[in-house]
C-alpha positions in Angstrom: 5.5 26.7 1.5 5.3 24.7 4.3 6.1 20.4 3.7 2.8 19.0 3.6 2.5 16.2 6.6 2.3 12.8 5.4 1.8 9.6 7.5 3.1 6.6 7.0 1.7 3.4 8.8 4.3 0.6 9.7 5.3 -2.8 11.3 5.1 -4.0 14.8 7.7 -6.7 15.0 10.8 -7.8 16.7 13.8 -6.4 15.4 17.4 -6.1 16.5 19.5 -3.2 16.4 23.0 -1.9 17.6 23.0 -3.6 20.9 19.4 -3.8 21.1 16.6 -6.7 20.4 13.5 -6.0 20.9 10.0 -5.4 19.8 10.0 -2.1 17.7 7.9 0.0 15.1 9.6 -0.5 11.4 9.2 1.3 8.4 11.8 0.7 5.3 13.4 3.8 5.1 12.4 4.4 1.7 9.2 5.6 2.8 10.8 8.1 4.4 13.6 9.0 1.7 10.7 9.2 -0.9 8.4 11.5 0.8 11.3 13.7 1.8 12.2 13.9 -2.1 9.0 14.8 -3.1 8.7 17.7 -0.9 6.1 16.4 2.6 7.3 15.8 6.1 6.9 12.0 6.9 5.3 11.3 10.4 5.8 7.3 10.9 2.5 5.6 12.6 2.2 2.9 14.5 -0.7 1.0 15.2 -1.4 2.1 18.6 -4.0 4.1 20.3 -6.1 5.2 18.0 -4.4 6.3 14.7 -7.8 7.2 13.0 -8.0 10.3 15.1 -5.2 11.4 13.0 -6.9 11.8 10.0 -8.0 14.7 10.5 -4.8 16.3 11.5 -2.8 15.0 8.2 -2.0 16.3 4.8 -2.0 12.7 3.3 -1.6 9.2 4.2 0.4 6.8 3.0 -0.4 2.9 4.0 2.3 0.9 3.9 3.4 -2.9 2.9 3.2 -5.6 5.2 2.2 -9.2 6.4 -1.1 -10.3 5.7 -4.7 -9.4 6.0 -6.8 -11.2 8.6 -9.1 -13.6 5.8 -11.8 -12.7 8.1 -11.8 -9.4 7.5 -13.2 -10.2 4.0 -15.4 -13.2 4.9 -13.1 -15.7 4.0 -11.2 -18.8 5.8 -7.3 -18.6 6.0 -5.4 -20.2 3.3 -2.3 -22.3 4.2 0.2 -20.1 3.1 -1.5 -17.1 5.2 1.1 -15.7 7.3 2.6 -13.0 9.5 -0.6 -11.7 10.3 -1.3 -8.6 12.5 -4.9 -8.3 14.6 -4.1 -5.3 16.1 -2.5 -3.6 12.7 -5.7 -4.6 10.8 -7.6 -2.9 13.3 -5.6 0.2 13.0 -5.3 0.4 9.4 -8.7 -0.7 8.5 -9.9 2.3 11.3 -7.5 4.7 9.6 -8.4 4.4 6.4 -11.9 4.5 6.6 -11.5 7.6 8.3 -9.2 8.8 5.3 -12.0 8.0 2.9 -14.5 10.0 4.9 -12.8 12.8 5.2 -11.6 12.9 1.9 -7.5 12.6 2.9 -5.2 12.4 0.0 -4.3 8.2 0.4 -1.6 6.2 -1.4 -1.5 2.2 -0.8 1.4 0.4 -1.1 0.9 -3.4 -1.4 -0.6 -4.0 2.0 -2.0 -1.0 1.5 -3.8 -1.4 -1.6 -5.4 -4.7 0.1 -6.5 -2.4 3.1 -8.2 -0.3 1.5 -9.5 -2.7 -1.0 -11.0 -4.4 2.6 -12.1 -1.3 3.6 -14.4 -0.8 0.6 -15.8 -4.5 0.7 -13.5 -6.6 -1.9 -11.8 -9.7 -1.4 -8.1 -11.0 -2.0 -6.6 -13.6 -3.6 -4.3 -15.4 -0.7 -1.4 -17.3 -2.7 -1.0 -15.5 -5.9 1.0 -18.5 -7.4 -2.1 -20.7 -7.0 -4.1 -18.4 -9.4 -1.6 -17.9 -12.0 0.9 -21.0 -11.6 4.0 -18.9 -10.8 6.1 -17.0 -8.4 7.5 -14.5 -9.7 6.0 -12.0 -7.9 8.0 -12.8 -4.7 10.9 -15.0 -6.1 12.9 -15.7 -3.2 12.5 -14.5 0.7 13.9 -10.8 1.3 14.6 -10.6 -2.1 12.1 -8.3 -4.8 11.2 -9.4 -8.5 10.8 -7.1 -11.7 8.4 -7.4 -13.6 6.6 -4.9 -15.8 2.6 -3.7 -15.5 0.5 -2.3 -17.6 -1.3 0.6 -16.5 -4.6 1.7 -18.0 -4.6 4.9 -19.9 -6.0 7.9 -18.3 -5.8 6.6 -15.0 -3.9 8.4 -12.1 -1.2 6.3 -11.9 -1.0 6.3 -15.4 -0.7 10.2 -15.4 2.0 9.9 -12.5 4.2 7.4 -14.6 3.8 8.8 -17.5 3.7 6.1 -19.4 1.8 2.9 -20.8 4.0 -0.1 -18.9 5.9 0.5 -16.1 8.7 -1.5 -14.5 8.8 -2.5 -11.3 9.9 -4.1 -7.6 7.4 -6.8 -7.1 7.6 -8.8 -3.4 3.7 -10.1 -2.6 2.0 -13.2 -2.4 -1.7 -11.8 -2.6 -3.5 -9.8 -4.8 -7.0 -8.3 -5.3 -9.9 -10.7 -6.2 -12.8 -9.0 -6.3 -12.5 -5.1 -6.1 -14.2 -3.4 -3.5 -17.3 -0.4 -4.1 -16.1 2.2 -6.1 -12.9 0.8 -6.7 -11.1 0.8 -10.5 -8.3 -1.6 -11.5 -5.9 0.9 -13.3 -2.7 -1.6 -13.6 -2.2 -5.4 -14.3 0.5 -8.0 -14.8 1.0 -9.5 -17.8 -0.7 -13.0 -16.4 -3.4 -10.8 -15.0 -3.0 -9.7 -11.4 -4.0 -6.6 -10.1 -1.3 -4.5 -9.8 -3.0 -1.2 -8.9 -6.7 0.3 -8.2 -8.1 3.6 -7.8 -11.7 4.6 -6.1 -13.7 6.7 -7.7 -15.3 10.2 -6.8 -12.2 10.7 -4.2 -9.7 13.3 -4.6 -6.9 11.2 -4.6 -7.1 7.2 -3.4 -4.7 4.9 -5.6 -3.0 1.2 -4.4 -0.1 -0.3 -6.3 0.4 -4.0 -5.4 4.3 -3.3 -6.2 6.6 -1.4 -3.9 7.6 2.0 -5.4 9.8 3.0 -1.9 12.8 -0.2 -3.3 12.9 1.9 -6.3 15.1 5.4 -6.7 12.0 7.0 -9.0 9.8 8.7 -6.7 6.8 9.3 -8.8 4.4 8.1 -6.9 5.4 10.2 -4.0 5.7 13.5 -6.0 2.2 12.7 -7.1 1.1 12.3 -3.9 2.3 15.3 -2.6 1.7 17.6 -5.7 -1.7 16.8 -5.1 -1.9 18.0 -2.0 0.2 21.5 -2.8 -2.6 21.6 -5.5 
């Protein structure tokens, strides 16, 4: 059987690189590794042109992390600690992923994109984390990911993917859902309450984890992904 074809959204941002510095289109290679290992052909894509065409033309999507949402987007002013973000990514992503929801495409958020599609379905976020639940664990030092365990509801998708009842895992993000979007189910929390993973209803497969499952060597989430699809 063929690999299914899964896109994977990424950064805009300068970067330097063997003799090179310049503006480039980055992706963690983890993505990459992790969709490999679970048996799809990644397709990286940037947020150019009009990626929403794509949707159409895809086996599944997977939305990547990265900087901020535009506070806008969900009707609210910027917080200080906003940062690094993107116009032109929102406007891709945001475009993408409704376009994924339409159609029905097979969609797995990972931090950023749990909050896209969260946006995408009318919820809100929490902008600085630490100011909701007085710490910082969840991104303890730049460049540098936490641990920390969720807890995952039963039945849910995710749930079903683990395999289990907790789960531990990388943790970099300063935002978080607030109020979930239409349709939306949170399926995972931190132990001081944070969001840590949502899944819409009535769609074949739509699931966001706030946590980053490409630093990790399990692949789950990937496999589950793409098993879905082969299904």
């Amino acid at each position: 059987m063929s690999r299914p074809v899964i896109g994977i959204t990424c950064y805009v941002e300068p970067a330097r690189f063997t003799v090179w510095e310049t503006t480039a289109a980055l992706l963690p290679y983890g993505y990459v590794e992790h969709v490999v290992r679970a048996g799809g052909q990644p397709v990286i894509l940037p947020p150019a042109g009009d990626p929403a065409e794509l949707a159409g033309r895809l086996d599944g999507l997977i939305v990547a992390g990265g900087g901020d949402i535009d506070p806008a987007r969900y009707g609210e002013p910027p917080h200080e600690r906003t940062g690094y973000v993107r116009g032109f990514r929102d406007d891709a992503e945001l475009s993408l992923v409704r376009a994924a929801l339409d159609r029905g495409l097979p969609l797995l958020g990972v931090c950023r994109g749990l909050q896209v599609l969260n946006t995408v379905l009318g919820g809100t976020l929490h902008q600085h984390v630490p100011d909701v639940v007085g710490h910082g664990d969840h991104a303890p030092a730049p460049g540098r990911f936490g641990r920390m365990p969720v807890w995952l509801t039963p039945g849910s998708r995710v749930a079903e993917i683990l395999g289990a009842g907790t789960a531990d895992v990388a943790h970099y993000h300063h935002q978080a859902i607030d109020r979930p979007g239409e349709g939306l189910t949170v399926t995972a929390r931190a132990e001081d309450g944070t969001v840590e993973a949502a899944e819409l209803e009535g769609h074949p497969f739509a699931v966001g984890v706030q946590w980053h499952p490409e630093a990790d060597e399990e692949c789950a989430l990937f496999t589950g992904l793409v098993d879905h699809i082969r299904r």
